[in-house]
SEMIVEX-901713 format. One record per residue (C-alpha): x, y, z. Coordinates in nm, 4 decimals, m for minus. Layout:
! residues N
NODE_X_Y_Z
...
This chain:
! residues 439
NODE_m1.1326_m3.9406_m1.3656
NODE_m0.9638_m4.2260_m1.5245
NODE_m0.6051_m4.2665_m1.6316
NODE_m0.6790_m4.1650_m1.9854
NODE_m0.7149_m3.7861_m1.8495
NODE_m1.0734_m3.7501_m1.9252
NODE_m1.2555_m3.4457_m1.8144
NODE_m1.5035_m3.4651_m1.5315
NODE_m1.8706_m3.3872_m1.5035
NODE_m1.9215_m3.0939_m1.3297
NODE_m2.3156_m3.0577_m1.2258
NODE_m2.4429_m2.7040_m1.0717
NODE_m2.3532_m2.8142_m0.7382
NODE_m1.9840_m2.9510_m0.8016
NODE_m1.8925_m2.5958_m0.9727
NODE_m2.0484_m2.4088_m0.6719
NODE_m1.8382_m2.5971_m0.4189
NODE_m1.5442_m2.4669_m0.6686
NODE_m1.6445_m2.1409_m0.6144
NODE_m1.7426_m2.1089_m0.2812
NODE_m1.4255_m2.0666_m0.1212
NODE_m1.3548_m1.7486_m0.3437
NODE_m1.7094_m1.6593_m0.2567
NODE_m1.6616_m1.6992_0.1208
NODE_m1.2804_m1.5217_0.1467
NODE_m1.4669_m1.2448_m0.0844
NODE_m1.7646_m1.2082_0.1451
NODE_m1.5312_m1.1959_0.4582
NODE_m1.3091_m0.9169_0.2744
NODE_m1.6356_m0.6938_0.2269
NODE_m1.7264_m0.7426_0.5514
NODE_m1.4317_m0.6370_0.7311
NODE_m1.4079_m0.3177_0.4431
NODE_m1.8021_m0.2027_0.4718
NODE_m1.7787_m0.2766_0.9134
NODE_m1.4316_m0.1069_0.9164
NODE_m1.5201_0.2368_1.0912
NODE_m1.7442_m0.0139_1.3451
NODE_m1.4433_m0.2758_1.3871
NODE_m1.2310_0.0084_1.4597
NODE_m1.3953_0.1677_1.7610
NODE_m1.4359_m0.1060_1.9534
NODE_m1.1208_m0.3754_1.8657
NODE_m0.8619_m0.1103_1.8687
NODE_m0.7400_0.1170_2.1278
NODE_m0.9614_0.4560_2.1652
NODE_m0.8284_0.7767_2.0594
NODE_m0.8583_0.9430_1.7104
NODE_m1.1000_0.8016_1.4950
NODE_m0.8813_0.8159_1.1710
NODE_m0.5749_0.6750_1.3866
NODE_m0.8393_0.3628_1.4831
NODE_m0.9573_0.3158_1.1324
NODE_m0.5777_0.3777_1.0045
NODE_m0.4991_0.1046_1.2326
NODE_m0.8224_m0.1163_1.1395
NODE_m0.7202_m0.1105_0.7897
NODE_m0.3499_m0.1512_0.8257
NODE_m0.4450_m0.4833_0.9726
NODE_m0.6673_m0.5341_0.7053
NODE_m0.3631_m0.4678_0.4558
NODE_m0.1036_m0.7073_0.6892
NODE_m0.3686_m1.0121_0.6569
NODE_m0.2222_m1.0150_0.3090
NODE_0.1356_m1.0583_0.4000
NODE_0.0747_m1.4379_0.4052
NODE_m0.1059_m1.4395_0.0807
NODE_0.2139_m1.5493_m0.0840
NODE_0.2866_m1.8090_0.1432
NODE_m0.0299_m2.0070_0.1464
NODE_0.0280_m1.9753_m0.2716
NODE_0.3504_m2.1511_m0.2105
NODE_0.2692_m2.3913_0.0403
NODE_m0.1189_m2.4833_m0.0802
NODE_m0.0996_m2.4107_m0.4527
NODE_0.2239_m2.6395_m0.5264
NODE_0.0571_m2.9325_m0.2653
NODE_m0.2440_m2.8664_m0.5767
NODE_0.0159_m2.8907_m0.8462
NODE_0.1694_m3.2562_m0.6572
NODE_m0.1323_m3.4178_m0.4922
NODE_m0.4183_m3.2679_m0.6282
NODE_m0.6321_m3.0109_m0.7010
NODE_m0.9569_m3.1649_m0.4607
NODE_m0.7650_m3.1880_m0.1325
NODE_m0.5829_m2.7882_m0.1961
NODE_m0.9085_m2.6212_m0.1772
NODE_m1.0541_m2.8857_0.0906
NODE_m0.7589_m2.7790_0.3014
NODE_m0.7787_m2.3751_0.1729
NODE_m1.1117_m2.4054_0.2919
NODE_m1.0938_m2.5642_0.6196
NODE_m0.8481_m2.2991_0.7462
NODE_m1.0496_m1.9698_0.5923
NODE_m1.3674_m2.1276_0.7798
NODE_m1.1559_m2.0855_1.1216
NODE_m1.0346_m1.7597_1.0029
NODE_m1.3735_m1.6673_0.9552
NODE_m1.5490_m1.7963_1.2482
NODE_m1.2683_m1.6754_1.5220
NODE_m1.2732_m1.2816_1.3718
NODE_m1.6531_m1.2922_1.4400
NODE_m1.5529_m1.3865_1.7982
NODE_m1.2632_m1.2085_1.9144
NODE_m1.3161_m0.9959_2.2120
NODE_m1.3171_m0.6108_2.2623
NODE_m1.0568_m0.3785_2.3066
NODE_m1.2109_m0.2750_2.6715
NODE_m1.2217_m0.6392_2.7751
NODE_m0.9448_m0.7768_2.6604
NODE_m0.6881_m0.4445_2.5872
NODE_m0.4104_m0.5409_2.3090
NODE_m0.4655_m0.8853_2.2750
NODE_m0.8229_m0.8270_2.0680
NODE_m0.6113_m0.6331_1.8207
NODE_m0.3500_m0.9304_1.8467
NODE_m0.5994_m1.1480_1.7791
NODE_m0.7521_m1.0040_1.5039
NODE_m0.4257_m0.9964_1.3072
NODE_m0.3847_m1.3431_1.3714
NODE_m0.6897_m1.4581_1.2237
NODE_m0.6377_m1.2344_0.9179
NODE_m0.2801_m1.4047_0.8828
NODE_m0.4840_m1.6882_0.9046
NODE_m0.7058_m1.6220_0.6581
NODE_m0.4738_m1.4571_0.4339
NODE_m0.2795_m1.7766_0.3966
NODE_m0.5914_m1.9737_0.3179
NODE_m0.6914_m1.7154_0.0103
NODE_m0.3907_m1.7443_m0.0830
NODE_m0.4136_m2.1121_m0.1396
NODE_m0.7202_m2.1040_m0.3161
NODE_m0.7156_m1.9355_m0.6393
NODE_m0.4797_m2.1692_m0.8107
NODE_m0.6056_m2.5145_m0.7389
NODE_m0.9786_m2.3888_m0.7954
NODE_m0.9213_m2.2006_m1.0937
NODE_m0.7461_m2.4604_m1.2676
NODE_m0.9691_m2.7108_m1.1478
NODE_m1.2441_m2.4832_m1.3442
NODE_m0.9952_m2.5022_m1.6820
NODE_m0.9705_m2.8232_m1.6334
NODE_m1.2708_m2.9117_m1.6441
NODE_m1.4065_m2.6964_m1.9080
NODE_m1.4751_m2.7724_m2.2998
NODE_m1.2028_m2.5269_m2.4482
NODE_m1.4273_m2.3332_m2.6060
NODE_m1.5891_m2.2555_m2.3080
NODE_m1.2840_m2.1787_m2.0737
NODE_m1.3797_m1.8527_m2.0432
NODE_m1.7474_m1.8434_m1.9037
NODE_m1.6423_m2.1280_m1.6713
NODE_m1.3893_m1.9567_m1.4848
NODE_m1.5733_m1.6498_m1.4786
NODE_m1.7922_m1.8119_m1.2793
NODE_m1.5103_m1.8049_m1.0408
NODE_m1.5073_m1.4240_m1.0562
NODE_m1.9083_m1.3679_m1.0684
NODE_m1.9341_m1.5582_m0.7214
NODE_m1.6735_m1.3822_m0.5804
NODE_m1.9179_m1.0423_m0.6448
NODE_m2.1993_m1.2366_m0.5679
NODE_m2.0534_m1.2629_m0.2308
NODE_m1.9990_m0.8953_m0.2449
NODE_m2.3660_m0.8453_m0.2934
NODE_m2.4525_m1.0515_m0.0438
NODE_m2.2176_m0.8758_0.1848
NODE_m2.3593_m0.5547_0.1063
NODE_m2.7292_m0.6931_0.1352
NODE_m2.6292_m0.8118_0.5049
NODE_m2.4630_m0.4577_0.5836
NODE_m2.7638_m0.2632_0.4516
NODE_m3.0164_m0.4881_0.6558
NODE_m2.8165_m0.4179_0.9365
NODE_m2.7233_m0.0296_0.9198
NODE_m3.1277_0.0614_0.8839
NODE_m3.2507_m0.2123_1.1061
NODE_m2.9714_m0.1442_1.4196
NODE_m2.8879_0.1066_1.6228
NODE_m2.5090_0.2681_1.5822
NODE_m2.4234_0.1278_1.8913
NODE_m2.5758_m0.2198_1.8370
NODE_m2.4003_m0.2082_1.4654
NODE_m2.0651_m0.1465_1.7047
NODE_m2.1097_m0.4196_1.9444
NODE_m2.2559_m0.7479_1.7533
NODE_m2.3729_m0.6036_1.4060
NODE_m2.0629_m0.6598_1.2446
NODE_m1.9838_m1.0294_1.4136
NODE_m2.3206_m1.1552_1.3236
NODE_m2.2531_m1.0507_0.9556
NODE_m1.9270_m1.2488_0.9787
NODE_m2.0706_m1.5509_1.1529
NODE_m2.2979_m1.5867_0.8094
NODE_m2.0523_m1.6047_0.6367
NODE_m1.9006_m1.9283_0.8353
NODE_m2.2497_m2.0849_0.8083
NODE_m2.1649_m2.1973_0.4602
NODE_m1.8441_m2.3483_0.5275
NODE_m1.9930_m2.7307_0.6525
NODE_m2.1422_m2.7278_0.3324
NODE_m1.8459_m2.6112_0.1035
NODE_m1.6701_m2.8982_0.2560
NODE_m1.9099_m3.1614_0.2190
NODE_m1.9594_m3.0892_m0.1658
NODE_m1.5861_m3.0600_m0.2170
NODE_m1.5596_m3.3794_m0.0762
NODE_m1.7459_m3.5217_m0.3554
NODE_m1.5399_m3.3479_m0.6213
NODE_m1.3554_m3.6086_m0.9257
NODE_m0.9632_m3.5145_m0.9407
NODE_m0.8606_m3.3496_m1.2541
NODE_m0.4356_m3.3370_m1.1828
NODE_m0.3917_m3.5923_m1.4406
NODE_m0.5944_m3.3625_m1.7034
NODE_m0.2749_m3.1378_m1.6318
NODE_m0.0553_m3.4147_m1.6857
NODE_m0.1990_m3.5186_m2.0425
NODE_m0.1958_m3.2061_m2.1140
NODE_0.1883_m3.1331_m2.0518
NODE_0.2921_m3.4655_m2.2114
NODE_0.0715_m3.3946_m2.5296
NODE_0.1696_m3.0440_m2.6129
NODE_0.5069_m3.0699_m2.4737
NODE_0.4729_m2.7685_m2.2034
NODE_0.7442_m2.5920_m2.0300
NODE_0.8385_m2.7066_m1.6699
NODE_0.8280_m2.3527_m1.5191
NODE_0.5984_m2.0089_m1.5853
NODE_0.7770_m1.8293_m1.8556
NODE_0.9127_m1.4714_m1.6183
NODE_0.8049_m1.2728_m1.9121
NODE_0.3973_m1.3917_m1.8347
NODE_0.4779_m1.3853_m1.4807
NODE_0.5523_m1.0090_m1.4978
NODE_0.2815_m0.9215_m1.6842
NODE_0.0143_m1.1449_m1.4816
NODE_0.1283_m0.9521_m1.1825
NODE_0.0894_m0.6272_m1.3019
NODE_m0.2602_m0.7134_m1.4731
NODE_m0.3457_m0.8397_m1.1695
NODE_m0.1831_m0.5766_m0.9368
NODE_m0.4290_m0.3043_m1.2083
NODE_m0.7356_m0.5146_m1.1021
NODE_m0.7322_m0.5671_m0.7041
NODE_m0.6223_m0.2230_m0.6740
NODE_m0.8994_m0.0813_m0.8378
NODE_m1.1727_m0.3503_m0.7192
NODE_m1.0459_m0.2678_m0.3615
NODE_m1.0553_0.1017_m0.4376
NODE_m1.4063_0.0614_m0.4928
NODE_m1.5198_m0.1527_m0.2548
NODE_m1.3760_0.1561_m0.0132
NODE_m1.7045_0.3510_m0.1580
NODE_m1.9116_0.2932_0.1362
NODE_m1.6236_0.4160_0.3838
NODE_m1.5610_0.6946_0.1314
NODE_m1.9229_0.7731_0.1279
NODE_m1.9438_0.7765_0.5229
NODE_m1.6343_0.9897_0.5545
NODE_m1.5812_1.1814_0.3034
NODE_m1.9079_1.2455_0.1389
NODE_m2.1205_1.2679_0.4744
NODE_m2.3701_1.0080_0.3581
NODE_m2.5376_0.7762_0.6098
NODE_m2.4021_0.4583_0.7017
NODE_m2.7536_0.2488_0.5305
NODE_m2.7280_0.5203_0.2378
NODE_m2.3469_0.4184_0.1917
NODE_m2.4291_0.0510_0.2404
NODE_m2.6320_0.0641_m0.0948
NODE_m2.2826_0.1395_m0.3094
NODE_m2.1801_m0.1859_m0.2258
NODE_m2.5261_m0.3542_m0.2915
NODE_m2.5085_m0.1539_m0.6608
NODE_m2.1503_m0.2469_m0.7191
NODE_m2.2128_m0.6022_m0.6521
NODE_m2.4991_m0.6608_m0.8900
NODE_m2.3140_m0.4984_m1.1896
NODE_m2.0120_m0.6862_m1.1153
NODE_m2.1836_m1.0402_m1.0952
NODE_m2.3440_m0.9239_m1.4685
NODE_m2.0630_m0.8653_m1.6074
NODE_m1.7805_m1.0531_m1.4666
NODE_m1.9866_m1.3453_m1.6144
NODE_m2.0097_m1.1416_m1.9741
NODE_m1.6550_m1.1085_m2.0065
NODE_m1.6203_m1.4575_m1.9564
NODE_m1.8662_m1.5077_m2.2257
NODE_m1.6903_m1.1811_m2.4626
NODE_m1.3727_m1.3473_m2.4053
NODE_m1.4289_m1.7113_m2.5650
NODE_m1.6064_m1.5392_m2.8322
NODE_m1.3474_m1.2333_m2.9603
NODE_m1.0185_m1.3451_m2.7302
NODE_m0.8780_m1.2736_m2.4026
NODE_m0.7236_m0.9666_m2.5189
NODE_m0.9470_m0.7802_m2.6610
NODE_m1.2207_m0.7779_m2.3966
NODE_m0.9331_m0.7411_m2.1202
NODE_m0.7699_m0.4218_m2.3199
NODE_m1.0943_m0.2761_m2.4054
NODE_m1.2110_m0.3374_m1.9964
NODE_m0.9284_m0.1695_m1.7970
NODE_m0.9319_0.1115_m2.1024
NODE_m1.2649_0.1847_m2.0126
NODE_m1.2153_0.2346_m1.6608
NODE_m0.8716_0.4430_m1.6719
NODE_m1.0795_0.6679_m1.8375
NODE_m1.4210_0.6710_m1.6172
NODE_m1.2620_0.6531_m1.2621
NODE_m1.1865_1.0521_m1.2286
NODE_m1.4828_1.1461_m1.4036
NODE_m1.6435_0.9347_m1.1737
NODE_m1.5544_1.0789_m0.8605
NODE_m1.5162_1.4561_m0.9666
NODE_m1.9279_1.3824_m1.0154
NODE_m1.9457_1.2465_m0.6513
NODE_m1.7860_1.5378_m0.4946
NODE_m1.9998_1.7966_m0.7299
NODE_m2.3279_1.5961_m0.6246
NODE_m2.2673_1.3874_m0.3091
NODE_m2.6232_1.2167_m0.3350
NODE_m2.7122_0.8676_m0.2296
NODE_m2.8372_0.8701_m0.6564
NODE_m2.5226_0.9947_m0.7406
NODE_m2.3330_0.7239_m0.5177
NODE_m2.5576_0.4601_m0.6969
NODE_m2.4781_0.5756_m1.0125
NODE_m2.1339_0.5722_m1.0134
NODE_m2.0515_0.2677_m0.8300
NODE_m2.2344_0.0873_m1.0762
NODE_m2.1207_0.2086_m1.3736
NODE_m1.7515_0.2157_m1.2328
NODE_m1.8166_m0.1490_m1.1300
NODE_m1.9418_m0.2401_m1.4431
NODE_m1.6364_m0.1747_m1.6992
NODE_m1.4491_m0.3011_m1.3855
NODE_m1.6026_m0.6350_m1.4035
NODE_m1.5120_m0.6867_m1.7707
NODE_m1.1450_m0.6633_m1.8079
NODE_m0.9809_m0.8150_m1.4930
NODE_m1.1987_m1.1588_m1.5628
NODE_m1.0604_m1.2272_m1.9542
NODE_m0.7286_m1.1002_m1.7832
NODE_m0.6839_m1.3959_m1.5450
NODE_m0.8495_m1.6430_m1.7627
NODE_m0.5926_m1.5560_m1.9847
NODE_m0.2936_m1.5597_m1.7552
NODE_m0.4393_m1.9191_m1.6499
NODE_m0.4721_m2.0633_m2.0319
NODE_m0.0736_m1.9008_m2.0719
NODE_0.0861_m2.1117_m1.7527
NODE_0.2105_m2.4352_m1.8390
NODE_m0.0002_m2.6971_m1.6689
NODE_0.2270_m2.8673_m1.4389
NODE_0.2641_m2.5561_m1.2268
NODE_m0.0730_m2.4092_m1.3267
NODE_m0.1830_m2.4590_m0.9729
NODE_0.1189_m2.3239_m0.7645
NODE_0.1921_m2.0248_m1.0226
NODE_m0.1492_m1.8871_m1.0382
NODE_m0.1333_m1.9132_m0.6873
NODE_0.1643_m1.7183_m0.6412
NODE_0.1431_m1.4717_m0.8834
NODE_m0.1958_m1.3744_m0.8009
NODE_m0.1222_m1.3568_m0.4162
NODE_0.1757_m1.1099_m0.4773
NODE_m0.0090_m0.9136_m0.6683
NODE_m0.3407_m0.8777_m0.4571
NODE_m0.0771_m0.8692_m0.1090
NODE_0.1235_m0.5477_m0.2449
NODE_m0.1812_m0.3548_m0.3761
NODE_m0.4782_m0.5150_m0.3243
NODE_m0.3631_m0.5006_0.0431
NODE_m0.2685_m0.1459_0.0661
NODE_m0.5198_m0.0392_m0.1831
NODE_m0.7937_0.1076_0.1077
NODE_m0.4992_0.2246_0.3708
NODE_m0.3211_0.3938_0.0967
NODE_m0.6756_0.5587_m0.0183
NODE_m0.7283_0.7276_0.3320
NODE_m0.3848_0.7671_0.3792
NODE_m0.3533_0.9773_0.0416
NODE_m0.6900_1.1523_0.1581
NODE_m0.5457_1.2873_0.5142
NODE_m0.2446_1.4009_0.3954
NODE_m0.3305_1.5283_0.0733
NODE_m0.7028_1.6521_0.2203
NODE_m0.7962_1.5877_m0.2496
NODE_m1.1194_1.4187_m0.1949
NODE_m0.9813_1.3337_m0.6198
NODE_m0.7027_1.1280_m0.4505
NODE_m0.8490_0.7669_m0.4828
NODE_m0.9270_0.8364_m0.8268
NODE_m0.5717_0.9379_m0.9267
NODE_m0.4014_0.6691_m0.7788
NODE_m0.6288_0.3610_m0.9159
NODE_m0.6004_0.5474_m1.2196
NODE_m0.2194_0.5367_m1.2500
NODE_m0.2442_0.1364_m1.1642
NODE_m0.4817_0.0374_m1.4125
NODE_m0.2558_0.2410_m1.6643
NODE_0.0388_0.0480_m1.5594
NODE_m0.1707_m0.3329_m1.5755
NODE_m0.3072_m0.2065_m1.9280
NODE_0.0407_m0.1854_m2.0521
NODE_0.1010_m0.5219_m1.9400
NODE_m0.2259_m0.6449_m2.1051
NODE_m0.0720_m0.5539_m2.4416
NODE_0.2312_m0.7957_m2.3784
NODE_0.0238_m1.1162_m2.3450
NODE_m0.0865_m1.3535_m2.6068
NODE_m0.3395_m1.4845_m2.7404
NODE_m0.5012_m1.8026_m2.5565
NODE_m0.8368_m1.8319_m2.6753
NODE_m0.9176_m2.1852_m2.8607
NODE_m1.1406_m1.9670_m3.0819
NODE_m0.8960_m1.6537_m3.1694
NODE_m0.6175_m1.9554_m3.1837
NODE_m0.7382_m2.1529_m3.4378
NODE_m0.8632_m1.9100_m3.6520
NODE_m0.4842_m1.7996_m3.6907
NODE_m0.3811_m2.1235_m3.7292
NODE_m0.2003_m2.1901_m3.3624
NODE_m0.2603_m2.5269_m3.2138
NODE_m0.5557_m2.4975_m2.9733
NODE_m0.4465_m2.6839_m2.6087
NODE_m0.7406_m2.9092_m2.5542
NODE_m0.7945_m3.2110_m2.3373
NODE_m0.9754_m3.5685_m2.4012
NODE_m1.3421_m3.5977_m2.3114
NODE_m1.5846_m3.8389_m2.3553
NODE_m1.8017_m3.6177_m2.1637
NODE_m1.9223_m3.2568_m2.1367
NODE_m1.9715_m3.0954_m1.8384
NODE_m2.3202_m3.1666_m1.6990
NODE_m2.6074_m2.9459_m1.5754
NODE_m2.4026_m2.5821_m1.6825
């Protein structure tokens, strides 16, 4: 990129190096869910098994305590030196996240210091997530024709359930093809270790990514933005956000739910994940698409509205017929009209912060959001289920948060070039004299 601001090409393999760090913190986050009644028997101390899966997810929930501060510290180094060496240095430290939980030892050979050292590496990779969605996501706006600002960065989100699928491809392979016992004591690290295989790569093609921080620049010093992320779209990103991770992490807790609550078999229970994954990488990349075309709001309104409305029907139908069919069903059709809203949402929380911080604020906003409840989302879940013994309680308590982000949807405006122009609002849009290549 030249002085002049103009937009990069981005070719197939430039936008999956983007994307693969999402994809890769996603695919580790699966893991760790779908392998959390196997992590828990043999990293944590032996005793009841909902105390060791309590446990196993309340680590899971602490690895995003440090969400916020890899936003601060790696999203504003994306807002001052660059976008290119934020998600080279996001994704250098989520690769050692990755690859040390795949080795740490067992409980019985190493007693408290393999649950230590899980945490740590969750910290670990907690910060690194956290330090990725802002400098790739606006890299993605950044490089994208205005027009199609939407479908790019949904890209972002599709991967990120592409990795899902994958995840639940590798955890269905190995459920039917292992033993319990073998699933216990290496199933679960080889699925991680995967994962880590991809991270030589994801550097290498990052490497050969053009800076766009001087897009965000131009931009700034042609529309006159704001120096700081109005609080009013702050609020309301985090609580559209806060609506979306809670309920995308209350159903990626299907396969547990399946396994312990429904009685289903660990390979049957693997296939909610496979179905939830496939309908989510549809559709994630169709409310990109939906959103350019009719605006951010509509699609993200008409999304979460959906699923307040499906997610107790949904379950009351699991518990009346707790069928592998049934499981299927649902998680896809739940995943679906999940897929929709929370994509146009952030795309337009993204278009709404001013570009200077664009990086940083995403960053931050998102990782608050996603640490409180995204976090929490699966130990609240079973915690709600022991003490409440309402197989409903997942449903009620996603449902209540998506209420509260739609709300917040409602209090956002407008940001698509399309919907924009057509009432006469002057559409942000940056100098090119190229489009992107190859998408």
């Amino acid at each position: 990129m030249d002085d002049r601001g103009e937009r990069p090409i981005l070719t197939r393999g430039g936008l999956v190096a983007v994307s693969l760090g999402n994809a890769l913190a996603f695919y580790d986050l699966i893991i760790f869910s779908v392998f959390a009644v196997q992590i828990s028997r043999v990293v944590y101390p032996s005793g009841d098994p909902t105390t060791e899966l309590l446990l196993t997810l309340g680590t899971f929930a602490l690895g995003f305590l440090t969400r916020p501060l890899g936003a601060l510290v790696i999203g504003r180094f994306g807002d001052r030196r660059g976008r290119k060496p934020a998600m080279l240095l996001a994704f250098s430290l989520a690769g050692i996240a990755v690859l040390g939980q795949a080795l740490v030892p067992t409980y019985a050979v190493a007693g408290m210091a393999a649950p230590a050292l899980m945490l740590t590496f969750r910290l670990l990779l907690g910060f690194a997530i956290g330090g990725e969605v802002g400098p790739s996501t606006a890299y993605l706006m950044e490089c994208a024709p205005p027009e199609k600002r939407g479908t790019f960065i949904s890209i972002q989100f599709a991967t990120q359930e592409a990795a899902s699928l994958v995840a639940g491809l590798v955890g269905f392979t190995l459920a039917a093809s292992l033993s319990q016992s073998a699933l216990e004591a290496w199933g679960w690290r080889v699925a991680m270790l995967l994962g880590a295989l991809i991270v030589p790569f994801g550097l290498f093609a990052r490497s050969k990514l053009e800076e766009t921080l001087g897009l965000a620049h131009a931009e700034e010093e042609q529309h006159g933005a704001a120096s700081k992320a109005p609080r009013a779209i702050a609020v309301a990103g985090f609580l559209m956000i806060a609506s979306a991770t809670t309920a995308t992490y209350g159903l990626q807790y299907l396969n547990t739910y399946a396994q312990r609550t429904l009685g289903l078999e660990t390979s049957q229970a693997f296939t909610a994940t496979i179905f939830y994954g496939v309908a989510a990488v549809l559709f994630n990349l169709g409310g990109g698409w939906l959103s350019d075309r009719f605006g951010r709001k509509p699609v993200m309104i008409g999304g979460m509205a959906f699923l307040a409305a499906s997610l107790i029907p949904g379950f009351i139908l699991l518990n009346a017929s707790p069928t592998v069919m049934t499981l299927l069903s649902v998680s896809f059709a739940l995943s679906l009209v999940n897929a929709v809203g929370p994509a146009a949402a952030v795309i337009g929380l993204t278009e709404a912060l001013p570009p200077r911080v664009r990086s940083g604020s995403l960053s931050l906003i998102y990782a608050l959001a996603v640490a409180v409840f995204g976090g929490t989302a699966q130990f609240v879940i079973t915690w709600l289920l022991k003490v409440s013994g309402d197989p409903l309680a997942p449903a009620y308590y996603a449902t209540a948060i998506v209420l509260v982000g739609l709300a917040a949807m409602t209090t956002m405006p407008e940001t698509a070039p399309r919907r924009r122009q057509s009432s006469g609002a002057t559409v942000t849009a940056m100098p090119s004299s190229a489009g992107p290549k190859g998408i």
